[in-house]
C-alpha positions as CSV (number, residue, x, y, z in Angstrom):
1,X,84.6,43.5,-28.6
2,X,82.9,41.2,-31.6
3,X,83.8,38.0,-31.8
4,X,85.1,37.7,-35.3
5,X,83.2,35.6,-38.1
6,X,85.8,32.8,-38.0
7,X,85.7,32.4,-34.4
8,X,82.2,32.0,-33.8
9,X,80.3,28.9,-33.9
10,X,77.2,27.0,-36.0
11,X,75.9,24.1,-34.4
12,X,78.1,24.4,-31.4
13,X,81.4,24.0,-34.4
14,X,83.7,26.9,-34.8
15,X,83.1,28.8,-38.5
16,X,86.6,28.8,-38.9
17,X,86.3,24.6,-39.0
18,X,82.9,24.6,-41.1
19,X,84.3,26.5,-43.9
20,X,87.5,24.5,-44.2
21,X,85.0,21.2,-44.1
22,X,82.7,22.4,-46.8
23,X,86.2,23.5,-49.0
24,X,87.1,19.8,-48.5
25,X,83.8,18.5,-49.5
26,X,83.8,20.9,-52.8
27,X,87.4,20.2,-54.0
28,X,86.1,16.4,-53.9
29,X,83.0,17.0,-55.4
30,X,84.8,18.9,-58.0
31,X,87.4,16.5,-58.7
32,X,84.7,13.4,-58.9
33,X,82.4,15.9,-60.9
34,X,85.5,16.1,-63.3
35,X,86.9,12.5,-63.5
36,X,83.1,11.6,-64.5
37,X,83.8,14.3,-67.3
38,X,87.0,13.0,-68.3
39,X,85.9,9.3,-68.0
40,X,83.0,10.0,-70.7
41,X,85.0,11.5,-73.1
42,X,82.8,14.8,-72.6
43,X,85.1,17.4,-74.2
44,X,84.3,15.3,-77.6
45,X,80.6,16.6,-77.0
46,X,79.3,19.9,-77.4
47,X,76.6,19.8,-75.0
48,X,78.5,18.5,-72.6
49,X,80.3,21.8,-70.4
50,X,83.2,21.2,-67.7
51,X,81.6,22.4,-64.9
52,X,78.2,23.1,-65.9
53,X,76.0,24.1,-62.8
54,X,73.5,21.6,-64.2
55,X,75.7,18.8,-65.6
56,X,78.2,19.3,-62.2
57,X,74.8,19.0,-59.5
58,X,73.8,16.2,-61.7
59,X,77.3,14.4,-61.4
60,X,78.3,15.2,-57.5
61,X,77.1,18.7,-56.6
62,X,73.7,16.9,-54.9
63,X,76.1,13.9,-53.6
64,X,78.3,15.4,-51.6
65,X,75.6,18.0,-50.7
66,X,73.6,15.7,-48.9
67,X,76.7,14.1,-47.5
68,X,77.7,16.7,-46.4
69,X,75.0,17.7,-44.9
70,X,74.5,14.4,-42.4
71,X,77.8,14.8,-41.8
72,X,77.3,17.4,-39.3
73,X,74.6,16.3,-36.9
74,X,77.1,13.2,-36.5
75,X,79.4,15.7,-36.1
76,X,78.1,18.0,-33.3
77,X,76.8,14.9,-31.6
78,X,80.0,13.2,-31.5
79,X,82.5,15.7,-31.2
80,X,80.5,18.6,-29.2
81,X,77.6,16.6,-27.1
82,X,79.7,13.7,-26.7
83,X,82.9,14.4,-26.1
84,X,83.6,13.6,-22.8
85,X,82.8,10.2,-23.5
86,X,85.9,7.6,-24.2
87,X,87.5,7.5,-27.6
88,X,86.4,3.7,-27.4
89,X,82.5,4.5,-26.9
90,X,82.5,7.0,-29.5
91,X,84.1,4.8,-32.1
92,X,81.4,1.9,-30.9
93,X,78.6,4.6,-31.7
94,X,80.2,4.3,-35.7
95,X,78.9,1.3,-36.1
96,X,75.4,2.5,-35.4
97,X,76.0,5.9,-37.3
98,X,77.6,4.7,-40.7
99,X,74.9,2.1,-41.4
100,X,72.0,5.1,-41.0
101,X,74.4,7.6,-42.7
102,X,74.5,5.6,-45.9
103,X,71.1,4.6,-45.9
104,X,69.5,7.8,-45.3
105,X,71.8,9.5,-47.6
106,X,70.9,6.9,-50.1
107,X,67.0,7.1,-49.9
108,X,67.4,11.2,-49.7
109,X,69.4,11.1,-52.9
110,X,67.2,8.7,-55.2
111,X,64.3,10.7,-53.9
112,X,65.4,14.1,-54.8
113,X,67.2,12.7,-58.2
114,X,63.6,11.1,-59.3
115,X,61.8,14.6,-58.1
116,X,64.4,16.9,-60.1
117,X,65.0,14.0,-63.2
118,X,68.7,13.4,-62.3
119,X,70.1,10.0,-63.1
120,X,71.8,7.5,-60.6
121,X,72.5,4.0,-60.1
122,X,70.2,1.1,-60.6
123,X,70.2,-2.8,-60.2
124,X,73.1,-4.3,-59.1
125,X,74.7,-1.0,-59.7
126,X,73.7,0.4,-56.0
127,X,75.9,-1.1,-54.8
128,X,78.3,1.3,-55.1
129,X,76.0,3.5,-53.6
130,X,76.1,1.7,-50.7
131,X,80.3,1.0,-50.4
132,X,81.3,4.8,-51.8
133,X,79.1,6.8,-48.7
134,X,80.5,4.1,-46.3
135,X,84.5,4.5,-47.8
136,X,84.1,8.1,-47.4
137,X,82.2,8.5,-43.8
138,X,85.2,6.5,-42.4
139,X,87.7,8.5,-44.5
140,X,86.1,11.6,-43.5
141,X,85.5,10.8,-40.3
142,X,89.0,9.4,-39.6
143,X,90.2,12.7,-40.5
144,X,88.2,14.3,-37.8
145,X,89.2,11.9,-34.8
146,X,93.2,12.5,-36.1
147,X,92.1,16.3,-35.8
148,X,90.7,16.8,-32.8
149,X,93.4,14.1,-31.0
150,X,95.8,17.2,-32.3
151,X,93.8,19.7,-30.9
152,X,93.6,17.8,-27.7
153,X,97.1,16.9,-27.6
154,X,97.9,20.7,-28.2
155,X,96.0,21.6,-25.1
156,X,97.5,19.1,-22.9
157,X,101.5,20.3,-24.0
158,X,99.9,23.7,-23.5
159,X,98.2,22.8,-20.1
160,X,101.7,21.0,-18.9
161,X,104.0,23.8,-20.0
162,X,101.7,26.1,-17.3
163,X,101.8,23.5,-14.7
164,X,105.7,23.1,-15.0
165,X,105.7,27.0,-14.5
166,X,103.1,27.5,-11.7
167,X,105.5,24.6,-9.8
168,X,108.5,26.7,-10.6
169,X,106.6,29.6,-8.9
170,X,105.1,27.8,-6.4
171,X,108.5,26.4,-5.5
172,X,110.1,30.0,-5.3
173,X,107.2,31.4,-3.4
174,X,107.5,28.4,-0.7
175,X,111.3,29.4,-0.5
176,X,110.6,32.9,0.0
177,X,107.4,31.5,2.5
178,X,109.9,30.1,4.4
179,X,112.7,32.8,4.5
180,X,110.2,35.8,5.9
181,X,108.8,33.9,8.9
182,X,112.2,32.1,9.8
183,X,113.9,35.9,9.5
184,X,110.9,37.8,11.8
185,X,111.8,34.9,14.6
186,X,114.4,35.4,14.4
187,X,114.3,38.8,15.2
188,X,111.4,39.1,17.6
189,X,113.5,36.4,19.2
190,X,116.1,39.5,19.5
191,X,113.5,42.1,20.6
192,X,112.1,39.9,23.2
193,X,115.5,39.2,24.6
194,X,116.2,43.0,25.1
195,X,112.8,44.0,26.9
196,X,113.2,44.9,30.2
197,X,112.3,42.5,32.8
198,X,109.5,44.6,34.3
199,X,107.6,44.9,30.6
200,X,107.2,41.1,31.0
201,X,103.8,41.3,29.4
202,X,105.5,42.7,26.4
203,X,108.0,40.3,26.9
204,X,105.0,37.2,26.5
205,X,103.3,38.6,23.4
206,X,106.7,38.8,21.7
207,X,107.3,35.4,22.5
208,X,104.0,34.1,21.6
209,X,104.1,36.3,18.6
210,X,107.8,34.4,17.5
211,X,105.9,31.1,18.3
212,X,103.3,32.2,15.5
213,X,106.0,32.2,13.1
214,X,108.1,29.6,14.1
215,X,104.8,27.6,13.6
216,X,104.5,28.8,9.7
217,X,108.0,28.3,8.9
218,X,107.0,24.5,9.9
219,X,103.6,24.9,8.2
220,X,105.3,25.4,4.7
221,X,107.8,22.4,5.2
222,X,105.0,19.5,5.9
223,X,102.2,18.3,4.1
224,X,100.1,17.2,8.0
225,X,100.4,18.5,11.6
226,X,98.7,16.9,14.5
227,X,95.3,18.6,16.1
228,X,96.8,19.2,19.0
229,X,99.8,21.4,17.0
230,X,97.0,23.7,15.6
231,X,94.9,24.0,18.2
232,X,97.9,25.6,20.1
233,X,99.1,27.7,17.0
234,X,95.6,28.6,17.5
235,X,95.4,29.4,20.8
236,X,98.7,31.5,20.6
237,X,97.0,33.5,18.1
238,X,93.6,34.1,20.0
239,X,96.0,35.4,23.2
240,X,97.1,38.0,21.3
241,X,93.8,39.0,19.8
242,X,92.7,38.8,23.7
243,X,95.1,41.2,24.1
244,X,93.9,43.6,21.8
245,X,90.3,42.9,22.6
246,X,90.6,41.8,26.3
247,X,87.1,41.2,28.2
248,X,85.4,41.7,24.9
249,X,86.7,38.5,23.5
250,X,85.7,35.0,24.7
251,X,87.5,31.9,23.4
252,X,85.2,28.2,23.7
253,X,87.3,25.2,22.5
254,X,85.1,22.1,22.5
255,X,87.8,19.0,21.2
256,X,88.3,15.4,22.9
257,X,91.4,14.6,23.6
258,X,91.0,11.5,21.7
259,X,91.0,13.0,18.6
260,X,93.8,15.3,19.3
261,X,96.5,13.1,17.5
262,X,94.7,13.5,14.1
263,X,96.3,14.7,11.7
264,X,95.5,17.7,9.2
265,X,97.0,19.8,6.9
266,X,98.7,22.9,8.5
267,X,96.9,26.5,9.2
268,X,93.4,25.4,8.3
269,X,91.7,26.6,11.3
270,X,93.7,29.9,11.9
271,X,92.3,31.7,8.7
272,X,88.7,30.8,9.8
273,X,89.0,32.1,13.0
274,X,90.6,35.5,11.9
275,X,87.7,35.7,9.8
276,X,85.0,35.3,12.8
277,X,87.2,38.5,14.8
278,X,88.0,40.4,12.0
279,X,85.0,40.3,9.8
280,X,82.5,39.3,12.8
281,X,83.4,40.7,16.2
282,X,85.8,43.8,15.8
283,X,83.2,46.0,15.0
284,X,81.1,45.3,17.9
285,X,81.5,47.6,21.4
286,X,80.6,44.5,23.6
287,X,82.4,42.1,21.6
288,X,81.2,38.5,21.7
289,X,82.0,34.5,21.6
290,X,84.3,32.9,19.7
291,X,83.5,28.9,20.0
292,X,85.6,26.2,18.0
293,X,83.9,22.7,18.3
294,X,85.9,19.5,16.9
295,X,84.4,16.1,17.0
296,X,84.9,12.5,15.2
297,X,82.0,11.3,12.9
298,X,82.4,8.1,11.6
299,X,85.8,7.9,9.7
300,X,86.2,11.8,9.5
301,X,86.6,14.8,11.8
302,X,83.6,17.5,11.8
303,X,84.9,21.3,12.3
304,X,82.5,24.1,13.0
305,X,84.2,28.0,14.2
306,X,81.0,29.4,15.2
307,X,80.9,33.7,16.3
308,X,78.6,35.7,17.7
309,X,79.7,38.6,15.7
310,X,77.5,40.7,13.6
311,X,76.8,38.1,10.8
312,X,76.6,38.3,7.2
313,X,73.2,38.1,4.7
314,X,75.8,37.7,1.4
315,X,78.1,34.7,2.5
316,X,79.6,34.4,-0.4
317,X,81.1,37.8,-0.3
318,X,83.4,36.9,2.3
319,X,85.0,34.6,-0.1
320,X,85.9,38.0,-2.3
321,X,87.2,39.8,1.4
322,X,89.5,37.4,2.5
323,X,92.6,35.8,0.6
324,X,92.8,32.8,3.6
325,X,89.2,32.1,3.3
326,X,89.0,31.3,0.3
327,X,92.1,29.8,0.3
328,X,91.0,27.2,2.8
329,X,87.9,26.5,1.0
330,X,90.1,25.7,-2.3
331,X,92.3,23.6,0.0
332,X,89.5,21.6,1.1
333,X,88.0,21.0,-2.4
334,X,91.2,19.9,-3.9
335,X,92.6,17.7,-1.2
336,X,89.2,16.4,0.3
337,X,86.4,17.3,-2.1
338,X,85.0,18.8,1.0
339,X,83.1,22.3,1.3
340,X,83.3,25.1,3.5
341,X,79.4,25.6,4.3
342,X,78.5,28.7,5.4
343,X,75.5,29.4,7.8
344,X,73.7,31.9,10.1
345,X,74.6,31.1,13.9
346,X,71.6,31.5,16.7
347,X,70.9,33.9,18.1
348,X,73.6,35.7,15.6
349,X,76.8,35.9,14.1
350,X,78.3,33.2,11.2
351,X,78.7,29.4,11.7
352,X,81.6,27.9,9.3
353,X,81.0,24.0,9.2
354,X,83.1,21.1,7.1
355,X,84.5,18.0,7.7
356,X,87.8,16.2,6.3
């Protein structure tokens, strides 16, 4: 659909605001053009017409033109180029901006008045050309700031009215997160009980499968678990892939146990690794390597889940597959400005590196 007339922009401002400015600069054109009028006593003379295209371009039509035109360079520069600068370096930039406003607008006006024979000021009488541009670029510019302030402090009611509601959601979803996995342990907690003792197998998968969820139900109550906690969540989960996939899964884990009491945020590894089965080594007949390598650089801890799977050539795609992929990458920007790099493993399969 076309963007309508009003809500497209000129000079990076929206129509909608230019026509509103140049109806401000014509009502005060207007009303100067007519005080001049009134103030010469011009309805006594017949040559003299109210509103005369001549008589009102001679009187303020070319003023307020050319005012109006400098205006909006200023304009765009301040408010659109500029404008995630500080309030207090813009207003600094006004002292450097109203001195070359009034001084080009006065040389433009006294040149194009002496090429068209319009009259203006003269001796001590400029002056006035000199305080009048200067009284109206901080009047008109004052208006501006005060309007965009408004339109900035609309956007922030509006932006804090959605964050009160995607807490409120957020809230009710983490209730919920915590009713589901606290019920199914319940329950395979029940199911386990009443397998027979000769299905013990069955009977350890269940068990390991409750220990999954007990795990998540304490996932969605703390902000940090140690290393050692998710590795084992881990590890539970990987035994009952190796179930599935049996000799055609291998599990490396490469940590120190130095580093083991680190903490990190809760289910940031398991995601990453049901990637590398899922999307790397389920469709493969001999299956492959799964290798999670965890070591201390300096004052943070270095991850890399590394498969031998089939690989990827569109790495970003993965991001569009997977809900807890690209979860954990929008965890890692937001709490640790980290990324989740993405790279080709040797001989094959996908690397996943990033460090908190």
């Amino acid at each position: 659909m076309e963007t309508p007339f009003l809500k497209r922009r000129t000079f990076g401002i929206l129509n909608a605001e230019l026509l509103v400015f140049f109806g401000i600069y014509v009502f005060f054109a207007v009303f100067y053009h007519v005080t001049l009028y009134v103030n010469r006593m011009g309805f006594q003379d017949p040559e003299d017409v109210l509103l005369s295209p001549r008589t009102f371009m001679d009187d303020s039509g070319l003023d307020y033109l050319l005012k109006m035109l400098f205006t909006i360079p200023i304009w765009y520069l301040m408010f659109r180029k500029l404008r995630h600068w500080t309030l207090r370096k813009r207003l600094l930039l006004h002292v450097i901006f109203l001195p070359a406003f009034v001084l080009l607008w006065q040389q433009a006006y006294y040149f194009i008045c002496k090429q068209i024979g319009f009259g203006h000021l003269g001796g001590s009488g400029k002056v006035w050309d000199i305080y009048i541009p200067a009284l109206f670029y901080i009047l008109q510019f004052g208006i501006i700031h005060a309007y965009n302030y408004y339109l900035d402090n609309r956007k922030k009611l509006k932006l804090e009215g959605e964050l009160r509601t995607a807490a409120l959601k957020s809230e009710l979803s983490a209730l919920k997160a915590q009713l589901n996995p606290h019920f199914l342990y319940n329950i395979f907690n029940t199911i386990s009980a009443s397998v027979p003792a000769e299905n013990e197998k069955t009977r350890l998968l269940i068990a390991e499968l409750s220990d999954l969820f007990r795990y998540q139900l304490k996932a969605s109550q703390v902000e940090k678990v140690s290393l050692r906690e998710e590795l084992e969540f881990v590890n539970k989960y990987l035994d009952l892939e190796k179930a599935r996939f049996q000799d055609r899964l291998q599990i490396e884990v490469n940590v120190p146990d130095d580093i083991l009491d680190e903490m990190i945020p809760p289910m940031l590894l398991q995601p990453l690794v049901e990637n590398s089965v899922k999307h790397g080594l389920s469709s493969l007949i001999e299956g492959g390597t799964i290798s999670i390598t965890i070591k201390k650089k300096g004052d943070k801890l270095a991850f890399e889940i590394a498969d031998t799977g089939i690989g990827v050539s569109n790495k970003e795609s993965l991001f569009e597959k997977g809900i807890g992929l690209n979860n954990t990458r929008l965890r890692l920007e937001k709490m640790y400005q980290s990324k989740l790099m993405l790279s080709d493993n040797v001989p094959q399969g996908l690397k996943i590196n990033f460090a908190i």
